[in-house]
C-alpha positions as CSV (number, residue, x, y, z in Angstrom):
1,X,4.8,7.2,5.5
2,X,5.2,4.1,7.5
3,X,1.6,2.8,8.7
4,X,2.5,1.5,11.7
5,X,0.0,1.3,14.0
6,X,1.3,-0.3,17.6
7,X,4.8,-1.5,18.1
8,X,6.2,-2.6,22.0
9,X,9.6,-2.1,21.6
10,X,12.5,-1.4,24.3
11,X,15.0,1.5,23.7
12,X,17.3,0.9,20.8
13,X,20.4,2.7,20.3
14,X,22.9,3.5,17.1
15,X,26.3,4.6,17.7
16,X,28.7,5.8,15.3
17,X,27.1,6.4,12.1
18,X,27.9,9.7,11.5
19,X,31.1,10.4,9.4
20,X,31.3,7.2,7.9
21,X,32.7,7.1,4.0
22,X,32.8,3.3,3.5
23,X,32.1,1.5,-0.3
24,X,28.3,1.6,-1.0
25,X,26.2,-1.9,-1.0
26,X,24.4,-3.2,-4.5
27,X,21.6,-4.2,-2.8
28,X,20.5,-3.4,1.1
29,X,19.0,-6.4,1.8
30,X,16.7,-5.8,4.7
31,X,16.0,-8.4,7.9
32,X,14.2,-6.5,10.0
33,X,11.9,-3.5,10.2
34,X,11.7,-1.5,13.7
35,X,10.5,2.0,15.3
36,X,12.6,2.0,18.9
37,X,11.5,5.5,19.2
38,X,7.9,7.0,18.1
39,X,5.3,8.9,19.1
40,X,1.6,8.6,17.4
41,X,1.0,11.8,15.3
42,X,-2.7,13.9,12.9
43,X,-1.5,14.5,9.6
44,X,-3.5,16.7,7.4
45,X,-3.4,18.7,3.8
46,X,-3.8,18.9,0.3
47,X,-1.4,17.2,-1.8
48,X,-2.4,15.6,-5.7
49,X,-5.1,17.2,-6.5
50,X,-7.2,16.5,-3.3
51,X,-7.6,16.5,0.5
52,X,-5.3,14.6,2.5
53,X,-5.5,13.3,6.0
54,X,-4.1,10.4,8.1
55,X,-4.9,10.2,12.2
56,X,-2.8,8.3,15.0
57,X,0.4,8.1,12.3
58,X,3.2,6.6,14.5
59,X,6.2,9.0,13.4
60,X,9.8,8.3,14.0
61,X,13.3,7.0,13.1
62,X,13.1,3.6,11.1
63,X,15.6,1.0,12.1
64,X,16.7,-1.6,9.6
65,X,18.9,-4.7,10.0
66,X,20.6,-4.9,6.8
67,X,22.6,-7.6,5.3
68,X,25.0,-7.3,2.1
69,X,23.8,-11.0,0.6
70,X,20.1,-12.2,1.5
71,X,20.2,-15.1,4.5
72,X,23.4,-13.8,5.2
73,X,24.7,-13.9,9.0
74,X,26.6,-10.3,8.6
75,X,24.3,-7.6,9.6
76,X,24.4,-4.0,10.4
77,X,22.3,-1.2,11.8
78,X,20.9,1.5,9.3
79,X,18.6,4.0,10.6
80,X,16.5,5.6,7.7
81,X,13.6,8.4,7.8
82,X,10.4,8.1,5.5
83,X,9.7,9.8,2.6
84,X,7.1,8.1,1.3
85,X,3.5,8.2,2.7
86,X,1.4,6.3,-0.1
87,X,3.1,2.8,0.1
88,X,3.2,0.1,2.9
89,X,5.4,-1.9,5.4
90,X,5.4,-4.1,8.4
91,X,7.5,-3.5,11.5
92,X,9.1,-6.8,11.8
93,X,9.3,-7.8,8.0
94,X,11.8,-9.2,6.6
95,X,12.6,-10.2,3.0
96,X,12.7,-7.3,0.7
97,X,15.9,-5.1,-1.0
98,X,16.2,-1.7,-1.4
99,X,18.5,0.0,-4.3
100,X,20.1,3.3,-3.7
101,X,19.3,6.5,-5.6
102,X,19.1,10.1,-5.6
103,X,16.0,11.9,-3.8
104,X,14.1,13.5,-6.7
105,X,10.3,13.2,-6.2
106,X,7.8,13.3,-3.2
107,X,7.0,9.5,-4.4
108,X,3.4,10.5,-4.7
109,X,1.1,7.5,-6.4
110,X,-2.3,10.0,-6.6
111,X,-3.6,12.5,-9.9
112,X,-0.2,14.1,-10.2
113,X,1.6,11.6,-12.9
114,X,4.9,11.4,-12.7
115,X,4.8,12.4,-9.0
116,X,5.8,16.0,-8.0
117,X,9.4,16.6,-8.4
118,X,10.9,18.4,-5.6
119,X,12.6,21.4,-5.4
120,X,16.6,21.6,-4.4
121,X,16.0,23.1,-1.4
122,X,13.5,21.0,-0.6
123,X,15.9,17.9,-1.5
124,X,19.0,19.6,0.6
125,X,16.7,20.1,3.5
126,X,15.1,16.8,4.0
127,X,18.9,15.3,3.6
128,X,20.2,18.1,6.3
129,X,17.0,16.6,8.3
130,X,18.2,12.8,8.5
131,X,21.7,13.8,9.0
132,X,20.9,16.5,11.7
133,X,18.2,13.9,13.0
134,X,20.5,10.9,13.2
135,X,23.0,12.7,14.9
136,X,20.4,13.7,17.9
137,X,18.8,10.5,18.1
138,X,22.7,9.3,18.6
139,X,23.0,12.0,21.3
140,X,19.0,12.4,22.9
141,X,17.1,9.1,21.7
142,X,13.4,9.9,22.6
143,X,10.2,9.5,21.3
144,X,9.3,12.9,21.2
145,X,12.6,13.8,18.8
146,X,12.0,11.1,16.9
147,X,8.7,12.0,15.9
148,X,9.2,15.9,15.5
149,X,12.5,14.9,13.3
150,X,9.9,12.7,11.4
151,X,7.4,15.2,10.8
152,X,9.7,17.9,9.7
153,X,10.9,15.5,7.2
154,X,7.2,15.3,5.9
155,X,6.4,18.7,6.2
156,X,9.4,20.1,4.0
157,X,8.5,17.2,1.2
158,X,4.7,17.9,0.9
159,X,4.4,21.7,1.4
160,X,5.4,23.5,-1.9
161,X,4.6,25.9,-4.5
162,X,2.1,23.0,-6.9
163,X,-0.4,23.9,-3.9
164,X,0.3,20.8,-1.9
165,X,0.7,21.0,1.7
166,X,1.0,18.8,4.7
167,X,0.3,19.9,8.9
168,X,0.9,17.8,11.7
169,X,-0.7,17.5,14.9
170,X,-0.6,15.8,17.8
171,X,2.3,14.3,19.6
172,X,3.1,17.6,21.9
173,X,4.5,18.8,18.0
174,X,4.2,22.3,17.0
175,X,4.4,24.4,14.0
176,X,6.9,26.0,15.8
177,X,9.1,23.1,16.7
178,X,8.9,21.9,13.3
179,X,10.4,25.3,12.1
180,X,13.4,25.6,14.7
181,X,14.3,21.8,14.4
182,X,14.4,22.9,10.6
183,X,16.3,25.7,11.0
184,X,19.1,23.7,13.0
185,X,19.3,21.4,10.7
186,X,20.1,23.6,7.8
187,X,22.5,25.2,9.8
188,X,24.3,21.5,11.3
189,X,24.5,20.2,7.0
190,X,23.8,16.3,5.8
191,X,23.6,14.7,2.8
192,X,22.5,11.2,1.8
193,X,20.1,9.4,-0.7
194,X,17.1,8.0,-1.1
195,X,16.6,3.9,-0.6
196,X,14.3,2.9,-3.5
197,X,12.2,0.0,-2.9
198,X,12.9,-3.1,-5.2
199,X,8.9,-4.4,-4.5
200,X,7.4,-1.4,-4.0
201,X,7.2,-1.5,-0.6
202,X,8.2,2.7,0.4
203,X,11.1,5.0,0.1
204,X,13.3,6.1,3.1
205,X,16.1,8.7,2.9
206,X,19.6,7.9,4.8
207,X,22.2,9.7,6.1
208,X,25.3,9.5,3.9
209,X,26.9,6.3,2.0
210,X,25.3,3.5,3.0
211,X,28.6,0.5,4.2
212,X,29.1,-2.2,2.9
213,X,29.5,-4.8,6.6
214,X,32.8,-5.8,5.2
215,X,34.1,-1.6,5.7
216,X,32.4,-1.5,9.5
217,X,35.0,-2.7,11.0
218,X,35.5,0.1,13.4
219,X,32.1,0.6,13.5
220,X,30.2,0.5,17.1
221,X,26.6,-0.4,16.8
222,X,24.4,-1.7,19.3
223,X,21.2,-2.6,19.8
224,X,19.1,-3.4,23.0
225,X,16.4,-5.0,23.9
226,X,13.9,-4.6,21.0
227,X,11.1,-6.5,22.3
228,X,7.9,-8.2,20.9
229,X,6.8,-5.9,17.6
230,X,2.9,-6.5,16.0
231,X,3.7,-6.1,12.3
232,X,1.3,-3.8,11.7
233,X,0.7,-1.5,8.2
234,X,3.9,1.3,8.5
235,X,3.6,3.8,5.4
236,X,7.4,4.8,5.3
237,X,7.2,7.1,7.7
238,X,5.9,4.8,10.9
239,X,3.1,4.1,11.0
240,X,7.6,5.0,6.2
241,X,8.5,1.2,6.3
């Protein structure tokens, strides 16, 4: 989860993403951490072996400025979603590398050793989720869908049959919202992978291959007016990176 606790940023917006095939990056070599759009969200369950909660949990899409060689001037804009709740980043960082990989685990660090593998549906979903959710923060950027995409995400990767669960609330976010938002994005598809941290710093999910700068050349991206960001602690997922 991204511990995140109070970022003042402007509106940020990604165009283009979606549908992209380019040649995959070694290393994503990240320059920035944001969260344009969030709101602050209750999380409570069960999940390892014990009670889980986490109150005023900023929840939302994770922006990273990526470059393909560290101190590099080439960037690009890769939005990610948090699947990792346990481990800490800094809105506003800079300096650490991501590899790529394949979702597999809820990246749990509590009793349950290895962490709790997750099912295929539960992998398919979450992936569907960042695709769906990308494509909607392209189309309606606000806080309140980037936080309910957010929580889905969590809810799906923490609620299964080992007896761990995960409920959100707070943040004008149903049960029922995170069902339907579910549901659509099953039906709209996705696929992706998982960004594994190189310093163990959180895991985010992403929508399909991540580019290499060099294959964007057709490739719109802008971004506006991010202001002033306390780094504050994110758990990949706000407040996950």
């Amino acid at each position: 989860m991204i511990h995140l606790k109070q970022a003042a940023l402007a509106a940020a917006t990604v165009f283009g993403l979606a549908g992209l095939s380019p040649a995959f990056a070694a290393t994503i070599n990240v320059d920035n951490v944001q969260l344009p759009y969030s709101e602050s969200i209750n999380l409570n369950g069960f999940i390892d072996g014990s009670s889980y909660s986490d109150y005023n949990q900023l929840a939302g899409q994770i922006v990273l400025t990526v470059n393909n060689t560290v101190g590099s001037a080439t960037q690009y804009v890769l939005p990610v979603w948090c699947v990792d709740i346990f481990h800490n980043i800094y809105l506003g960082s800079s300096g650490f590398q991501f590899s790529q990989g394949v979702l597999s685990t809820d990246n749990s660090t509590g009793t349950a050793n290895p962490p709790a593998l997750l099912t295929g549906t539960q992998i398919s979903t979450i992936l569907d989720l960042a695709t769906y959710g990308n494509s909607l923060m392209q189309s309606d950027p606000t806080n309140h869908n980037s936080a309910l995409v957010q929580a889905a995400i969590w809810t799906e990767e923490y609620t299964n049959t080992n007896g761990n669960y995960l409920t959100v609330t707070g943040g004008d976010i149903t049960a029922q919202d995170i069902t339907d938002i579910t549901t659509a994005a099953v039906a709209y598809g996705g696929g992706g992978g998982q960004l594994i941290s190189e310093n163990g710093v959180q895991q985010q999910v992403y929508d399909g291959p991540v580019p290499e700068p060099a294959s964007l050349g057709l490739l719109a991206v802008s971004i506006l007016g991010i202001g002033v960001v306390h780094r504050r602690r994110l758990k990949h997922t706000p407040r996950s990176i």
